[in-house]
Structure formats: structure tokens, C-alpha cells
C-alpha positions as CSV (number, residue, x, y, z in Angstrom):
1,X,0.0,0.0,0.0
2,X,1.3,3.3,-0.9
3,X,1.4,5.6,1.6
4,X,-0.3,9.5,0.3
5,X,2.9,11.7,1.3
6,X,6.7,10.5,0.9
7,X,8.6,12.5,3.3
8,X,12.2,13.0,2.8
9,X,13.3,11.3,5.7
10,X,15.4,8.6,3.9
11,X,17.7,11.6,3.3
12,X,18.9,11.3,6.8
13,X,20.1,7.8,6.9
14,X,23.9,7.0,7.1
15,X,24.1,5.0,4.7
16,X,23.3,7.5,2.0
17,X,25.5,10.4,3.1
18,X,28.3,9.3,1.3
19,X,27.2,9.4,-1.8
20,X,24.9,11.1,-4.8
21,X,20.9,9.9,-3.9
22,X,18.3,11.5,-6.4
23,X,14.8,11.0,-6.1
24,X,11.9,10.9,-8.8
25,X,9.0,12.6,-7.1
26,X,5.3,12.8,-8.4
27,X,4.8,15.8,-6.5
28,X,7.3,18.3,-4.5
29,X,5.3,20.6,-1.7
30,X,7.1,23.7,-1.1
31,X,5.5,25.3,2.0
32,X,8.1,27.9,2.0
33,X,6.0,29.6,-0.8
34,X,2.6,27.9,-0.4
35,X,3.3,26.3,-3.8
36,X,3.8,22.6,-5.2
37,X,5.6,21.1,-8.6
38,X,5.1,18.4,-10.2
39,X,7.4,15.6,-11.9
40,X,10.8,16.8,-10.0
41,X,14.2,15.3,-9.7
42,X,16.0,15.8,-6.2
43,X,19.6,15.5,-5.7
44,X,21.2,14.8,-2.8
45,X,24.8,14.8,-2.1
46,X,26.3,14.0,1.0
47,X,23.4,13.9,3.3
48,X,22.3,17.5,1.9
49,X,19.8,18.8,-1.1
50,X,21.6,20.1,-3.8
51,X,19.0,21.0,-6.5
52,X,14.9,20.5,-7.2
53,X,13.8,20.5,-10.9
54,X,11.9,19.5,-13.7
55,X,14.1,17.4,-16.0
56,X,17.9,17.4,-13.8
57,X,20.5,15.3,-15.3
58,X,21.2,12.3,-12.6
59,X,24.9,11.5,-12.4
60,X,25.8,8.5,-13.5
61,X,26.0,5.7,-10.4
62,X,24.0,7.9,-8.4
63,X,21.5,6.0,-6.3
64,X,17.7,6.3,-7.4
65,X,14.7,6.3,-5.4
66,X,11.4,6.6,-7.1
67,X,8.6,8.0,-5.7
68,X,7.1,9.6,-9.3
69,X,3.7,8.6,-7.9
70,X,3.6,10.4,-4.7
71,X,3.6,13.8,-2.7
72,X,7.6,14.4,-1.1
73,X,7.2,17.0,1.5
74,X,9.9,18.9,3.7
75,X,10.4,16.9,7.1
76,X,8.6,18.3,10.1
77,X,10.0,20.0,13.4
78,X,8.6,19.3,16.7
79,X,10.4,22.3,18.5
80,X,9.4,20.8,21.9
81,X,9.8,17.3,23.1
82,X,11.6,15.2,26.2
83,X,12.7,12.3,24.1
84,X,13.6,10.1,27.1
85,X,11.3,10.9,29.6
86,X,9.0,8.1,29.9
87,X,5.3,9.3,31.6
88,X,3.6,6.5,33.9
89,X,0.1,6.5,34.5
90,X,-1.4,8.0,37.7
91,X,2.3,8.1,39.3
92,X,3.8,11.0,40.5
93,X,6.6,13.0,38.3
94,X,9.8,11.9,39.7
95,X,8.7,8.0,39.8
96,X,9.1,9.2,35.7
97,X,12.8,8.9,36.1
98,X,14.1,7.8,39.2
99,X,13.9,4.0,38.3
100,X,16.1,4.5,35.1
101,X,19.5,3.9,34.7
102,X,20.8,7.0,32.1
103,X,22.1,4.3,29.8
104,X,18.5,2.7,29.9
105,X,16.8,6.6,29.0
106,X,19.7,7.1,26.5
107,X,19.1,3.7,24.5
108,X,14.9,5.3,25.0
109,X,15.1,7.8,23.6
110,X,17.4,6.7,20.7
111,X,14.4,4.5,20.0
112,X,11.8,7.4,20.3
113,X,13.9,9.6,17.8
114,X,14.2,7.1,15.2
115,X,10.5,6.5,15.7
116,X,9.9,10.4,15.1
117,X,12.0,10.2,12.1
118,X,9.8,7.4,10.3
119,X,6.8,10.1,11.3
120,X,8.7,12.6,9.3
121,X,10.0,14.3,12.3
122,X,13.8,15.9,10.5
123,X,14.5,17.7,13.3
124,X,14.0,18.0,17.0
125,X,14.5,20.7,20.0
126,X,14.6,18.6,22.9
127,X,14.1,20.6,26.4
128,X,15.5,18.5,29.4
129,X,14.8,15.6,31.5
130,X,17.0,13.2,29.9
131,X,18.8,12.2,33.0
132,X,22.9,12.8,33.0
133,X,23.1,14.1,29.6
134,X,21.5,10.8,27.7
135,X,19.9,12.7,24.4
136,X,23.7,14.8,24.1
137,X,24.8,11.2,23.7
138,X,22.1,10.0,21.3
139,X,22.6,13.6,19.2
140,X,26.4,12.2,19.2
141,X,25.5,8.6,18.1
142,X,23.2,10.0,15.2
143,X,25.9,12.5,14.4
144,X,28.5,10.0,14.5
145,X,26.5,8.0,11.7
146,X,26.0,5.6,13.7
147,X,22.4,5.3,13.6
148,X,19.8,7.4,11.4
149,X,18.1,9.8,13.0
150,X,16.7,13.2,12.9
151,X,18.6,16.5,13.6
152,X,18.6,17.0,17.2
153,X,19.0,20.4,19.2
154,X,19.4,19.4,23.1
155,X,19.3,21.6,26.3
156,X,21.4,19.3,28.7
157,X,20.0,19.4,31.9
158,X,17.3,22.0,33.2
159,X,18.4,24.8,35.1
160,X,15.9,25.8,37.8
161,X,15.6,27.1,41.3
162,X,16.0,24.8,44.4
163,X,14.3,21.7,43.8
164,X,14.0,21.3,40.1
165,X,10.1,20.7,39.1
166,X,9.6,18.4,42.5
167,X,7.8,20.0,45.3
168,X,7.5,19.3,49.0
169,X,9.8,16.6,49.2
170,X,11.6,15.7,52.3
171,X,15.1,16.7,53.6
172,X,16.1,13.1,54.3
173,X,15.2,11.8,50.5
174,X,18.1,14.1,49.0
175,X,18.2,16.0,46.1
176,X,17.7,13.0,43.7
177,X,16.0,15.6,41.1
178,X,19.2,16.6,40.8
179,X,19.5,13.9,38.3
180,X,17.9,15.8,36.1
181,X,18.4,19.1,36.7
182,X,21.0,21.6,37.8
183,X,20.0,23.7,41.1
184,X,21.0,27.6,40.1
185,X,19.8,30.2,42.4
186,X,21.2,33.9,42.1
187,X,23.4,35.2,38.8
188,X,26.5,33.5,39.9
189,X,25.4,29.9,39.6
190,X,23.0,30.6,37.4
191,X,26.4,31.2,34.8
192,X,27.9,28.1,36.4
193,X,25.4,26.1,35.1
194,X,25.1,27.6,32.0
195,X,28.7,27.0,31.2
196,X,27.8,23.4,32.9
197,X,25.5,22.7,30.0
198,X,27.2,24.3,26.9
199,X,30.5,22.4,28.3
200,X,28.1,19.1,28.2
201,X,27.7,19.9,24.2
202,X,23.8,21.4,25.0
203,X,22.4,23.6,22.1
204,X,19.8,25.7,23.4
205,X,19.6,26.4,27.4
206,X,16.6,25.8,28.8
207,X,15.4,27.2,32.7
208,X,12.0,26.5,34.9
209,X,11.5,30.1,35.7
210,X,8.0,29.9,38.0
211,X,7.8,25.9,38.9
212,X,7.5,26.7,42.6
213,X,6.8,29.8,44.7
214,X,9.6,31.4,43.9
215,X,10.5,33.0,40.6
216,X,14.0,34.2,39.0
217,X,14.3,37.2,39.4
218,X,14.9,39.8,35.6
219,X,18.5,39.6,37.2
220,X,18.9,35.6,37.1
221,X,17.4,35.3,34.2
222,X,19.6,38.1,32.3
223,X,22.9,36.2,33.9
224,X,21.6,32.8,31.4
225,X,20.9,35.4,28.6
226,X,24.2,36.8,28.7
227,X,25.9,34.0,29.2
228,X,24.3,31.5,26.9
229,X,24.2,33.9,23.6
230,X,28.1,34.6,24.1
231,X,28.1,31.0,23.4
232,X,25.7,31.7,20.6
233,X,23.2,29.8,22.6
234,X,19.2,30.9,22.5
235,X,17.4,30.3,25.8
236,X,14.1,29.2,25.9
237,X,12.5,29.5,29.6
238,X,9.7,27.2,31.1
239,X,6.7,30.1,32.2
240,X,3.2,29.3,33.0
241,X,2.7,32.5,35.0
242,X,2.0,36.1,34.2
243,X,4.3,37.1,36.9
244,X,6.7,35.3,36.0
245,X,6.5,36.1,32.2
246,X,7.6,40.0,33.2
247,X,10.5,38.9,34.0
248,X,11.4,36.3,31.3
249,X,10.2,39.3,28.9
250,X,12.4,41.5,30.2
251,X,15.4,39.4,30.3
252,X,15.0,39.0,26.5
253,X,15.0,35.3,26.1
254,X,14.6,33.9,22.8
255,X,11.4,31.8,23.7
256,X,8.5,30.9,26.6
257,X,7.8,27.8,26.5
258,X,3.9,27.0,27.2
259,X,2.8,30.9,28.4
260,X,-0.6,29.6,29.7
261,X,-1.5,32.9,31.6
262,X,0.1,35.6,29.6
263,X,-2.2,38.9,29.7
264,X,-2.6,40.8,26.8
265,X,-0.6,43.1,27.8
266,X,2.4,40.6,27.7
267,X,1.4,39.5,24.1
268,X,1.4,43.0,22.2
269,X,4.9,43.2,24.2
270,X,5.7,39.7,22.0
271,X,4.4,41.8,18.9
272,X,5.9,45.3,19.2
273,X,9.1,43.0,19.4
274,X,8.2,41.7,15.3
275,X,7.5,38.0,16.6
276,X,4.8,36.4,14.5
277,X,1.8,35.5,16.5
278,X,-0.8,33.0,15.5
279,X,-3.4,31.9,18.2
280,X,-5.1,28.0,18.1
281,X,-8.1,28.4,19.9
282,X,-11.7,27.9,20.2
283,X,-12.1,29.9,23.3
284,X,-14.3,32.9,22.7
285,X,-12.1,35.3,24.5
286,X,-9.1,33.7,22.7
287,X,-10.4,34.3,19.5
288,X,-11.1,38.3,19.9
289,X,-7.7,38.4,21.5
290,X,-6.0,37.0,17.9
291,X,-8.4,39.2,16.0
292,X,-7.0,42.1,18.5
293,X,-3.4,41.2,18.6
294,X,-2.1,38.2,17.0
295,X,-0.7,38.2,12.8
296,X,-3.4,34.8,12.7
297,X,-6.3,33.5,14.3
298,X,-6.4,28.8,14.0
299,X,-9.7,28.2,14.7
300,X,-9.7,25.0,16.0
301,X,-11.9,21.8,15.5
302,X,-15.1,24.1,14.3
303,X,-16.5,22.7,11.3
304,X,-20.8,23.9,10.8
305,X,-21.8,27.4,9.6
306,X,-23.0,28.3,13.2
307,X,-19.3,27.6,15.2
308,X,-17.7,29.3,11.8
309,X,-19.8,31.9,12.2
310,X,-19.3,32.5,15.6
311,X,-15.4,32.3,15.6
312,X,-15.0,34.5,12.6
313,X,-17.6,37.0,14.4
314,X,-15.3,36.9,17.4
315,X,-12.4,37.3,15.6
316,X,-13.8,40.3,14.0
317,X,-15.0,41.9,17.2
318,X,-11.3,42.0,18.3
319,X,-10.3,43.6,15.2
320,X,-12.4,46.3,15.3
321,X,-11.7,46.8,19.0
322,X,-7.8,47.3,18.0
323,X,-9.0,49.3,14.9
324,X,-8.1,47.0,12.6
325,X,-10.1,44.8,9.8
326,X,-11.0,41.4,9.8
327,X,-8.4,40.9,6.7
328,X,-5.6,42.0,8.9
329,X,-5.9,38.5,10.2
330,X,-4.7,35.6,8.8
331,X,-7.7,33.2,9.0
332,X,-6.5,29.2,9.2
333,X,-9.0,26.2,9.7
334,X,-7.3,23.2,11.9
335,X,-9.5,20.2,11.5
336,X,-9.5,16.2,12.0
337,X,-10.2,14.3,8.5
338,X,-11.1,11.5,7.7
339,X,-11.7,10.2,3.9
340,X,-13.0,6.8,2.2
341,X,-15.2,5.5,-0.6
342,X,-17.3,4.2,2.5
343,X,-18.6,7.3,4.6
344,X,-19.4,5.6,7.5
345,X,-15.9,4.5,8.0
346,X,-14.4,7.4,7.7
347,X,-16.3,8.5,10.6
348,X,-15.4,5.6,12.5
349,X,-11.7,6.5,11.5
350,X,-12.1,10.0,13.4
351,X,-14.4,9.0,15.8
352,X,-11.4,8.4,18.9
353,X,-9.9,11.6,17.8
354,X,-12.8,14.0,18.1
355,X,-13.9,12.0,21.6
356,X,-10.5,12.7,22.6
357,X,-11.0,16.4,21.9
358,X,-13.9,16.7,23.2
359,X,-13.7,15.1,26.8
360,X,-10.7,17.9,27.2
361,X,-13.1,20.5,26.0
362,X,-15.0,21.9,29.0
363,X,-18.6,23.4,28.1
364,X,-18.4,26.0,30.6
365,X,-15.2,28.1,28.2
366,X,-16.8,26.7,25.3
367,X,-20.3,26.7,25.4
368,X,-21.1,27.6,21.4
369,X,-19.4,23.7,20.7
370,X,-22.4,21.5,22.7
371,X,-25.3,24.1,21.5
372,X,-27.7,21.9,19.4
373,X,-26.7,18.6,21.0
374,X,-28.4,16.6,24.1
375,X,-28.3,18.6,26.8
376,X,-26.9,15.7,28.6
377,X,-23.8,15.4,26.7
378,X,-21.3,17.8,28.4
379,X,-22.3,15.8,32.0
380,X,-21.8,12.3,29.6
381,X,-18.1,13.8,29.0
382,X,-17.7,15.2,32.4
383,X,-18.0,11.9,33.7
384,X,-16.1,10.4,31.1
385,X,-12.8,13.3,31.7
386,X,-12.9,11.7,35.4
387,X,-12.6,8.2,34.4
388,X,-8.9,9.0,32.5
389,X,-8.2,6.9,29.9
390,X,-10.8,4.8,30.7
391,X,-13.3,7.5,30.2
392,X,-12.0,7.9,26.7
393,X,-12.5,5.1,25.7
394,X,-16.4,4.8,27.1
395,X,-17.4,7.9,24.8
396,X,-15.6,6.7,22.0
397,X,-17.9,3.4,22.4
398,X,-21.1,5.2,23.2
399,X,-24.0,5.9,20.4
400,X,-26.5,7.4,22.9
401,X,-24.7,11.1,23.4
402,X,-21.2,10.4,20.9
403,X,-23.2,10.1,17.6
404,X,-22.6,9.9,14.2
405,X,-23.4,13.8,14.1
406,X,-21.5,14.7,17.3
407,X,-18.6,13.1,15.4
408,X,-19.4,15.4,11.8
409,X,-19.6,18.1,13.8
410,X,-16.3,18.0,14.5
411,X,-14.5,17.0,11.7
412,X,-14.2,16.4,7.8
413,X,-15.1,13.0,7.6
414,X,-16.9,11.0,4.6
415,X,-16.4,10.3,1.5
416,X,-13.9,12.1,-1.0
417,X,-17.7,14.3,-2.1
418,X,-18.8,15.1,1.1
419,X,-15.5,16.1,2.4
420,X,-15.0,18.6,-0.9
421,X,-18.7,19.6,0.0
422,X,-17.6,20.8,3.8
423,X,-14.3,22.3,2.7
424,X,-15.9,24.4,0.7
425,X,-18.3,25.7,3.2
426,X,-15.4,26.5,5.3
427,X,-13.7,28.3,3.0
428,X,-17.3,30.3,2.2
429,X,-16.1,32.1,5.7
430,X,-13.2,33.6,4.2
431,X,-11.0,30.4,5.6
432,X,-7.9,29.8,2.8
433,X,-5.8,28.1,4.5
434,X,-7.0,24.6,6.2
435,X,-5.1,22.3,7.9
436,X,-6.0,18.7,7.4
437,X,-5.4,16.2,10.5
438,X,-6.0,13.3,8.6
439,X,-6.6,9.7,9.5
440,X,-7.2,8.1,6.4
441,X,-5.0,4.2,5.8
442,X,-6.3,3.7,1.9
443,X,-7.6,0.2,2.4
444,X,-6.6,-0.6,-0.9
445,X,-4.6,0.6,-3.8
446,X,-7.5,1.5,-5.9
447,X,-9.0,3.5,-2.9
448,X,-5.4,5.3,-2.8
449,X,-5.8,6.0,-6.7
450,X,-9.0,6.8,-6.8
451,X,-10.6,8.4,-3.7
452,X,-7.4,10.1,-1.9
453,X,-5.2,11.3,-4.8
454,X,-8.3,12.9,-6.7
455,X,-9.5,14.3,-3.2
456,X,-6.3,16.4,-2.6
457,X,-5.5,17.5,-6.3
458,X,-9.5,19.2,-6.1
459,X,-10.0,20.4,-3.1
460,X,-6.0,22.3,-2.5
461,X,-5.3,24.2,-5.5
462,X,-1.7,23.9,-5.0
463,X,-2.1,20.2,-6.3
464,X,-4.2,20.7,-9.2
């Protein structure tokens, strides 16, 4: 069965650095300008891309893969991951690590980046927790040749006040979290463990700024800055606070990772400093804040004229409100897809992906999602969210609340007609650009040829 995108993942493997690779592709996407060609010959030399064309001459003895009958697209960046941090169920954070040898969470993680890189994953910016320094080594290994594997872009350990990201724990235990991160506290130490981490090999520095109840201080948190971009080092700082997010502002770090409770006031500070904004929401606040400050509003999961309506409404209303139009906004569609000659199952494909969603959804911020359905169903999923994973997977077997039109609600799912039909109505909102989450296996190579190739060259101009 051939899979519907080739990504250029095979570039990475060792075996292939060494020598000239070029590669017949159908179709080359070219995010980079919104754009795709058709019929192109890539050449590679020595793990890197040379030249994209129509028509290029392939040296003689070079090695040729052929993948003239599908998509080839870049390879994808996850910009935040912890590679070798393995979660348990219902167990608290530390029991994550402490029963791991580094060796054990290195050899992990080598496994989990390889995994990303048959996912398409090229490169990877992994943050901490990874014991003593276990994804530097796997970076090493994969650099070495040794294995193939994506780029990778470690932090070393975690610098953070006393304690690390482990709270209340008592005096007799000992500082185990310090096997995972380096205890910094004032600007003195604070450069000692920078220099720890860039001496370790780490390529980005990454600090908990507000994990417990006290924060670093602008001061601290200028001692990393300094230190870590005379290395040529950026520094991205864990922030969930507003409080703390002052600070990590006005230290000028080069990122804030998760930012849950940033005001509005912090975010136009993010724009007057020329850093593209584009807010995934379906909250209705959230959605008049990206219509008031952000470059693009992702309106997430809606799919029926009234939720479209709504968001772009909202969206609007913050415009206005910052004196701005509703075309100053960059309007995307994010939503879960599913395609098949046989409707039904392409519900049934999306159906665990929209329950998912929509037990982590909670009807009191988002009211406008459950108007129009049983009354009943936001207690159904209440319950459910208590339950854990069990609870997930009781909605995604229940036909009383979860139905077929809780599911279409949600998503793009149906046949390669009906899913051209509701794309269309999304893009009737002034919606251009729609992102397609798709769970779609072709169950057979005729489906692949003629429901999912004929799908995408119609409905995204780019392909047709």
C-alpha cells in the first residue's frame, strides 16, 4: 500500500551520506511559498539537497529512489519534546525517572527519535529531562553515523531554582531531582550552570523560571541570557505565570515555553518585538484576542456554519476593538479528517480523535461547541474526563450522546464528495488556509488512486 505523502526522511540515513541519492518525485510541496511542482528530480549529495527541478540530469551511479507517484514533502519540526522521559500513569513525576539507569533513557530515547524520524520528524529541539546528559549522547551517536536519525538540538540538563520541578519533598530523600536538573539560584550559579550545560555539548539552554513559589528574578534570568548567547546559545524558559513572564520578557529570552496565563498586555509586548503571532483556539475570548493582537487566528476543531460563524464574528469583534479589519488576520482552519469511498468509515476512523478532543473540552469556556446537541452530553463527558483513559475510551464506544453527528460536527469526515462539500463551506467564511489532520490508511490501492489522490489535487489548488 502506498502511503499518500513521501517524506524526505530517507535523506537522513547514514548509509546515504556518502554518496549522490536523487529521487523521482510525483509531487514536491514547497511550504516555504505555499506552492507545489510536479514531476521533480532531487539531488542529494552527502546527506544534503543540492537542487529540485523539472528534467535534472542524474549523475551517473547515483542511487535512485522513485517515488514519481507520490507527494515528497519537507520533514517536520517538533520544537518541543523530552525524548527520554518516559510518563507512567497516575504516578507522580519523579517516579518518571528515578527507576532508570541514564544508559536505559539514552538507549529510549534513541528509540523514540528514530520512531519520530519514520513520522517525518527531520528535526527535534529537545528541552530537558534526559537524566545525565542521555539525548547529548544520542545527538552524538546520530551524528557519528552511527544510527539514522533526525537532527537534534538538546538543552542538557534543566536549570531551575532549588528543587527542580519536584515539590514538598523531604530533607532526608536528598536532592535526587538533581538527576535531572541543575540547582542555580542567584546570577553567579546561574552562569555556572550555563557553562555546565554548553561544556556538556547542549544547544539551546533551557530554565524553569516559576515551577515553585519562587521566581527568577529579571536579574537571574539576564545572567543565562548573557551567558548562553556569548556561546551563541538561545534560551528558551519554562513560564506558565503572568508574573513570571515579566521577568522572562524582560530578560529578553529567545522563547516561553507554554505561556498559559500571559495577559494581553504581555502579548502585544511579543508583537511590538516583530515575533509572529498565530493563536489556536476555540475559546471565545481567545479568539477576539488573535483578531486584536495576533498576525493569525487557528480556529480549532469548528466545522458547521454556526461555530464558523461564531469564531469569525469573534475574531472580528477584536479587530475592530484594536482598529483594525477582519483581513488584517490571517484566518486558518485546523481540522480532524477522515476520507473513504465508505462514509461511515471514515467516521469511524475520526471517531477516537474528536472523543479525545472533546472530553478535554469543558462546556463551561466553550459553550457555542455542545449548542444543538443533548443537553446531557457535556455531563456524559464530564463523567467520562474523570474516568482517565478509561473514560475515553467509554465515549468513544457510546451511540446514545457520541453520535454519528456529534462526530461530523467535529471533523471532515466522509467520502472524498462530502469532504470537498464541507471544505468548501469552510472556505465560504473567508478560511484559505485549512489544515488537514488526517486519519485516512487507503484500504486498498485503488482507494489510494482513486478516492485520496483525486480528493487532494480538487479540493488544494496547489495540487491541481
Amino acid at each position: 500500500m502506498k502511503n499518500l505523502f513521501a517524506l524526505l526522511v530517507l535523506l537522513l540515513a547514514a548509509p546515504l551520506s556518502a554518496q549522490v541519492v536523487a529521487i523521482r518525485a510525483g509531487t514536491v510541496i514547497d511550504p516555504a511559498h505555499g506552492a507545489s511542482a510536479k514531476d521533480q528530480v532531487i539531488l542529494v549529495e552527502n546527506g544534503k539537497i543540492k537542487s529540485i527541478g523539472a528534467g535534472l540530469a542524474i549523475p551517473a551511479g547515483a542511487q535512485v529512489l522513485d517515488l514519481s507517484h507520490q507527494w515528497v514533502t519537507p520533514g517536520l519540526i517538533d520544537a518541543h519534546t523530552h525524548m527520554t522521559l518516559t510518563e507512567i500513569k497516575d504516578a507522580p513525576f519523579e517516579s518518571y525517572y528515578l527507576n532508570q539507569s541514564s544508559t536505559l533513557r539514552g538507549l529510549h530515547g534513541l528509540h523514540n527519535v528514530m520512531q519520530a524520524l519514520q513520522a517525518g520528524f527531520t528535526a527535534l529541539r529537545d528541552v530537558g529531562n534526559s537524566a545525565e546528559y542521555a539525548m547529548s549522547d544520542v545527538r552524538r551517536a546520530i551524528d557519528a553515523g552511527w544510527f539514522a536519525g533526525p537532527t537534534i538540538i538538546d538543552s542538557g540538563k534543566i536549570i531551575a531554582p532549588f528543587g527542580g520541578q519536584s515539590l514538598g519533598i523531604p530533607p532526608r530523600q536528598g536532592p535526587f531531582w538533581q538527576f535531572e536538573y541543575i540547582d542555580a539560584d542567584g546570577p553567579a550559579e546561574i552562569r555556572k550552570a550555563v557553562r555546565t550545560n554548553i561544556y556538556y555539548g547542549a544547544g539551546v539552554i533551557k530554565l524553569v523560571a516559576d515551577n515553585s513559589a519562587y521566581h527568577y528574578s529579571v536579574e537571574e534570568l539576564r545572567a543565562a541570557v548573557d551567558e548562553a548567547h556569548r556561546a551563541g546559545l538561545p534560551v528558551a524558559v519554562h513560564c506558565y505565570t503572568a508574573d513570571a513572564a515579566d521577568n522572562t520578557i524582560e530578560a529578553g529570552v529567545d522563547s516561553i515555553e507554554h505561556g498559559f496565563e500571559l495577559t494581553d498586555a504581555q502579548l502585544k509586548f511579543d508583537v511590538r518585538r516583530d515575533i509572529p503571532i498565530y493563536l489556536a483556539t476555540r475559546s471565545p475570548m481567545n479568539l477576539e484576542l488573535a483578531g486584536e493582537l495576533a498576525d493569525g487566528a487557528l480556529i480549532a476543531t469548528y466545522v458547521s456554519k454556526e461555530q464558523l460563524g461564531f469564531a469569525v464574528e469573534r475574531v472580528r469583534a477584536g479587530a475592530e476593538k484594536a482598529g483594525r479589519k477582519l483581513e488584517d488576520v490571517k484566518l486558518i482552519s485546523w481540522v480532524y479528517t477522515a476520507i473513504s469511498d465508505d462514509g461511515q468509515q471514515a467516521v469511524e476512523n475520526v471517531r477516537w480523535f474528536v472523543t479525545q478532543a472533546l472530553i478535554n473540552t469543558s462546556p463551561e469556556a466553550y459553550p457555542e461547541i455542545f449548542a444543538g446537541f443533548d443537553e446531557k452530553l457535556p455531563s456524559f463527558l464530564g463523567k467520562c474526563r474523570e474516568m482517565g483513559r478509561e473514560g475515553v475510551e467509554t465515549a468513544y464506544k457510546d451511540r446514545t450522546y457520541m453520535t454519528d453527528d456529534v462526530i461530523k460536527r467535529f471533523s471532515v469526515a466522509g467520502t472524498a464528495g462530502d469532504c470537498i462539500a464541507k471544505i468548501r463551506e469552510i472556505e465560504s467564511f473567508g478560511i484559505k488556509d485549512i489544515w488537514l489532520r488526517c486519519f485516512s490508511a487507503p484500504r486498498s490501492e485503488i482507494e489510494h488512486e482513486k478516492v485520496i489522490v483525486p480528493f487532494a489535487e480538487k479540493v488544494m489548488p496547489a495540487f491541481a
